[in-house]
N, C-alpha and C positions, 0 to 999 in steps of 0.2 A: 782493404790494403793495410797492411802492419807499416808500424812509424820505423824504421830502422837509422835514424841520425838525432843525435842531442849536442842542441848547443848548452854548453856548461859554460855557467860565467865563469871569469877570471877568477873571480874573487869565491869561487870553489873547488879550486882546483885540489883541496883534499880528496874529493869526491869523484875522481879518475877513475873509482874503479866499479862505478855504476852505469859506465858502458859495458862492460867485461860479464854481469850479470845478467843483465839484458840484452847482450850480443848487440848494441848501436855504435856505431862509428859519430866520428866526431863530422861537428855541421860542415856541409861544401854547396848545397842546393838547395837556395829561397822558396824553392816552389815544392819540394819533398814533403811529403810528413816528418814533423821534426816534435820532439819532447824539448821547452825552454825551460833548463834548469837555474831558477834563479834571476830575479833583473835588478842588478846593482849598480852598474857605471851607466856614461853616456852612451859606449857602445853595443850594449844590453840593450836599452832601449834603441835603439838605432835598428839591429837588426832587430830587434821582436816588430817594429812597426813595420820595415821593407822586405819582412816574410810575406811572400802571397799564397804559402799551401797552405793544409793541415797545420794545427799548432796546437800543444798541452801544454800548459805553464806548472812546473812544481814549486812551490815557494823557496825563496831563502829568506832567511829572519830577514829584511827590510819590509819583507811586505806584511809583516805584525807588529810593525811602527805606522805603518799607515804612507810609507815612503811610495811604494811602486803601485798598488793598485788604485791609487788614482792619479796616476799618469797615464793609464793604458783605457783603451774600452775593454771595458768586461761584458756588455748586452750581449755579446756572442763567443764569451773566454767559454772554452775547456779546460776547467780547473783541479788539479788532482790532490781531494786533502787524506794529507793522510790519518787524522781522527776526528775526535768530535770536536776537538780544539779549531780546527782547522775548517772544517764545517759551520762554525759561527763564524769563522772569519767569512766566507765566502757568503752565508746568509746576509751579514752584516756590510756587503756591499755591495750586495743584490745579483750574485751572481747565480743562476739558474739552472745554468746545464755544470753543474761539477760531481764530480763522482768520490767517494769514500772506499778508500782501498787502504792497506797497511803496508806499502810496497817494503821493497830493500832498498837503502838508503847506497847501503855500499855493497862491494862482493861479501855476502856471508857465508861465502861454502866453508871456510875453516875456524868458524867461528861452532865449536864444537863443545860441548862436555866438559868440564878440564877440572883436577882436583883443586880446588878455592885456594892460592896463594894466601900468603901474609902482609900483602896492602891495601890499600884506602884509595880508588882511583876517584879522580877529578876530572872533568873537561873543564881545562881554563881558557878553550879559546886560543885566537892569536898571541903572539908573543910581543905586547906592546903596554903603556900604562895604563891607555884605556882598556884594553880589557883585563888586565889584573884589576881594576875596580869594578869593571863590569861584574865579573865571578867574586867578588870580592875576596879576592886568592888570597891576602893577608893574614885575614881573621882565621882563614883555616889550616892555614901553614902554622899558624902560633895554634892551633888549637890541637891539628894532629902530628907537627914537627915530621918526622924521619921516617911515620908510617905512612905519609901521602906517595905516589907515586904519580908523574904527569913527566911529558916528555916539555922540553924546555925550547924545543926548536921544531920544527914543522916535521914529520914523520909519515911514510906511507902508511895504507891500510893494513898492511902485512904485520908490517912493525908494530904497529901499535898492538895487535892479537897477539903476537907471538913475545915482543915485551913488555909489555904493561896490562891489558887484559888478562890476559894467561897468569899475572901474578898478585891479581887481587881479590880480593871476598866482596868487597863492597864495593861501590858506586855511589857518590852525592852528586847531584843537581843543585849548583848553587848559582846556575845564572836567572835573573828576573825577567827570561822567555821562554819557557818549556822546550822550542823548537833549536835550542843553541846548545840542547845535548840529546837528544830522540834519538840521535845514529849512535850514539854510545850507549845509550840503552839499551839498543835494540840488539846491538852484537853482543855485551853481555849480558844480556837475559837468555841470550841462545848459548852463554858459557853455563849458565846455571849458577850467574850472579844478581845478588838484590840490586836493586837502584832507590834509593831516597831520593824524595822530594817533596816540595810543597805545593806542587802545579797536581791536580786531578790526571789520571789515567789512568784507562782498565787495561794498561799491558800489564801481564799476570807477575812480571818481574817487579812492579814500585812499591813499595810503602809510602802511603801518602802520610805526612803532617807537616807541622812549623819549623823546618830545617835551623830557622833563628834561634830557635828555643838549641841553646847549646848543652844543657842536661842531659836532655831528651834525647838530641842526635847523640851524642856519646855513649848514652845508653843502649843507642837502638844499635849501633855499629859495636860494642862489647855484643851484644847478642849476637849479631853474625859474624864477629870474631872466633867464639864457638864450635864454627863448622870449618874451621880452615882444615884443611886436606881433606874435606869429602868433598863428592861428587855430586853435584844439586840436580843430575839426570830430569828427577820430575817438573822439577821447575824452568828447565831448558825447553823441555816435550812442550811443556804450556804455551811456555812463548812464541815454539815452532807451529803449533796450531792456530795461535792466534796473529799468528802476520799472515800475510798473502802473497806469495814469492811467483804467483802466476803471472805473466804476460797479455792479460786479457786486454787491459787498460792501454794495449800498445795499438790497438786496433781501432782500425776508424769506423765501423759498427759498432763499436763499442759504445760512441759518443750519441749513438744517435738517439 
């Protein structure tokens, strides 16, 4: 039987459009195969526990603070990680049956090719003071001024590929959890943009080193200043090969 329902926490509701991708309607029946995206509030937990069917948990960052998966039983979680980051998390609390997939985060069908703009995109996250120090948004606004680009108020999927992806060369990862910009990655590595960072990943789009090192990051982003108005096609196709955009993982043979 395929899972056709996801409960999406509240607290992701940027991520509306990874029903749309996967063709699921939103949760109405405890006893359905359901994908839980995310367990943040009390009512998160509420229903994750008063579900009686099938259940897959995809993480949101709480549960790489150590916040939700030990609240929950995991002896019998179906856990979906998506890399090898996520794979030590799931080793590392003894979770057994989880699978390694590279899904889509969000809808990526227009996340296409596009000639490299002239900015510097950032995921800073929500729009509050904790997370401008989370991202430590300061340091890097004084560092790249007028050439950062970031939306300052909550913005759909669309929006953000069509204004702010579509108009940069670069990408930095400047939060201290990998998993609090992966969907931005993901969609511009399928523009055939770089991403920096200092957390390990074999998606073919990152440059790994010490993003602290401000030298080094300025140097590394003049280099890909370089290519603005081409096409990074090849490095688009890379990324397209290396995610998994299939629907296998929605199946309850899948688990087994």
């Amino acid at each position: 039987m395929r899972i056709n329902q996801v409960y999406l926490s509240q607290s992701l509701h940027q991520f509306e459009s990874f029903k749309k991708i996967y063709s699921l309607e939103s949760y109405t029946n405890k006893k359905a195969p359901t994908v839980f995206y995310g367990l943040y509030t009390r009512d998160d937990f509420i229903q994750w526990r008063s579900h009686s069917g099938f259940k897959v948990l995809i993480c949101g960052y709480p549960e790489f603070r150590g916040e939700a998966l030990t609240k929950i039983d995991t002896s019998n979680l179906n856990f979906l990680a998506y890399d090898e980051y996520w794979e030590c998390l799931a080793i590392s609390h003894g979770i057994k049956n989880y699978r390694k997939v590279r899904f889509a985060w969000q809808d990526i069908a227009k996340c296409k090719p596009v000639p490299l703009g002239d900015k510097i995109y950032i995921h800073f996250g929500g729009h509050s003071k904790a997370e401008d120090d989370h991202f430590d948004k300061s340091k890097f606004i004084e560092t790249f001024g007028d050439e950062l680009i970031y939306p300052t108020e909550w913005v759909t999927n669309e929006e953000l590929i069509n204004d702010y992806y579509s108009k940069s060369f670069i990408h930095i990862i400047t939060s201290p959890l990998p998993i609090r910009s992966e969907s931005t990655a993901q969609s511009l590595g399928l523009m055939g943009v770089r991403t920096l960072s200092s957390w390990p990943s074999l998606n073919p789009s990152y440059e790994i080193f010490n993003i602290s090192n401000t030298d080094e990051l300025i140097r590394r982003v003049n280099k890909e200043k370089k290519k603005i108005g081409t096409t990074q096609s090849e490095l688009a196709q890379k990324c397209m090969e290396f995610f998994d955009f299939s629907d296998d993982w929605l199946y309850e043979d899948y688990w087994k």
